[in-house]
TORMAR-374649 format. One record per residue (C-alpha): residue in three letters; x, y, z. Coordinates in pm, 1 decimal, padded with zeros to 6 digits. Layout:
REM TORMAR-374649
<rec 'ala',<X,Y,Z>>,
...
//
This chain:
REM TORMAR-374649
<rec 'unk',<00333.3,01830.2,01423.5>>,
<rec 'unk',<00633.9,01957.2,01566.8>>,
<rec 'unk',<00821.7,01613.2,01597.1>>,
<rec 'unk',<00786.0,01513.5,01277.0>>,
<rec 'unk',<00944.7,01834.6,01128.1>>,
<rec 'unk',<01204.2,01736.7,01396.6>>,
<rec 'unk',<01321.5,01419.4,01329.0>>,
<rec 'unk',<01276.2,01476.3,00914.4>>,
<rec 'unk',<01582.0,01311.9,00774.3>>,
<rec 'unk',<01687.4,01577.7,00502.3>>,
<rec 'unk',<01619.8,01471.0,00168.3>>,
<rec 'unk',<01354.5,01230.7,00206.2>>,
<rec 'unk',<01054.7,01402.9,00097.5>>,
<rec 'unk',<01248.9,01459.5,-00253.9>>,
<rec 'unk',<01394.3,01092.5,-00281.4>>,
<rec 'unk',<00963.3,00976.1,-00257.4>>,
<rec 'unk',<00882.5,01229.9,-00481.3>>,
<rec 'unk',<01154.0,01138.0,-00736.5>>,
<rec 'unk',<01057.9,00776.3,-00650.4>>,
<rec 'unk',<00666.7,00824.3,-00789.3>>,
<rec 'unk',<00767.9,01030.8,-01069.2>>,
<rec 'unk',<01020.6,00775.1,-01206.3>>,
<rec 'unk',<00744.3,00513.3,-01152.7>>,
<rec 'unk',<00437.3,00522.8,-01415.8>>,
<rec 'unk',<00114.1,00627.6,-01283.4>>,
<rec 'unk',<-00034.1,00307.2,-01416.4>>,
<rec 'unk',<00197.6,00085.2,-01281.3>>,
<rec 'unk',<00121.0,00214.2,-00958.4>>,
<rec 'unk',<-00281.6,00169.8,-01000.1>>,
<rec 'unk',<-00233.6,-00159.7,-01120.7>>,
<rec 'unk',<-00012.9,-00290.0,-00803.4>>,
<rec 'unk',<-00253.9,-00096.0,-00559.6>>,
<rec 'unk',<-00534.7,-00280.4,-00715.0>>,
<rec 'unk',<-00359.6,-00663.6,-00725.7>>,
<rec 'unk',<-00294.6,-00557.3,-00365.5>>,
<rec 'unk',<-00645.7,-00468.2,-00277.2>>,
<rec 'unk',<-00800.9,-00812.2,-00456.2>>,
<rec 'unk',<-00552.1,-00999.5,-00282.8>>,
<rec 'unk',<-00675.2,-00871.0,00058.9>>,
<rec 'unk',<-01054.8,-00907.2,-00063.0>>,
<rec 'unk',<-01026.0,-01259.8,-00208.5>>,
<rec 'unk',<-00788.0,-01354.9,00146.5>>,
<rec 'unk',<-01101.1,-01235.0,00352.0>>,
<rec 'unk',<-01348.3,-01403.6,00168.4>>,
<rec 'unk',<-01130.8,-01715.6,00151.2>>,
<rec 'unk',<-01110.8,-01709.1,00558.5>>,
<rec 'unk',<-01511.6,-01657.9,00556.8>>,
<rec 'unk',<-01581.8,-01950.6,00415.7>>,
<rec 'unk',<-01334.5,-02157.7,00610.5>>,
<rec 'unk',<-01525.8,-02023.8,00893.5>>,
<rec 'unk',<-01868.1,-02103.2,00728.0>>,
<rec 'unk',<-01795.2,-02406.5,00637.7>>,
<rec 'unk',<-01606.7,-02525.8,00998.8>>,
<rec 'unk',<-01927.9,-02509.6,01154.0>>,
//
């Protein structure tokens, strides 16, 4: 992956690892998972406006 290591702006592997360690491991579960039940609940939401159009 030669045009990744390329275009790599210096630094900002380092600034994302800084980034995760400054943020709690926890606080990071608990947004991926309000993320992930928002998405679920959204999808079922649009199935049963499609269900219940026809």
């Amino acid at each position: 992956m030669e045009i990744l290591e390329t275009y790599q702006v210096d630094g900002w592997l380092d600034f994302v690892v800084s980034l995760f360690s400054a943020v709690p491991g926890g606080f990071l579960l608990a947004c991926l998972i309000g993320l992930v039940s928002f998405g679920v609940f959204g999808a079922l939401r649009l199935v049963r406006r499609l269900i219940n159009r026809s």
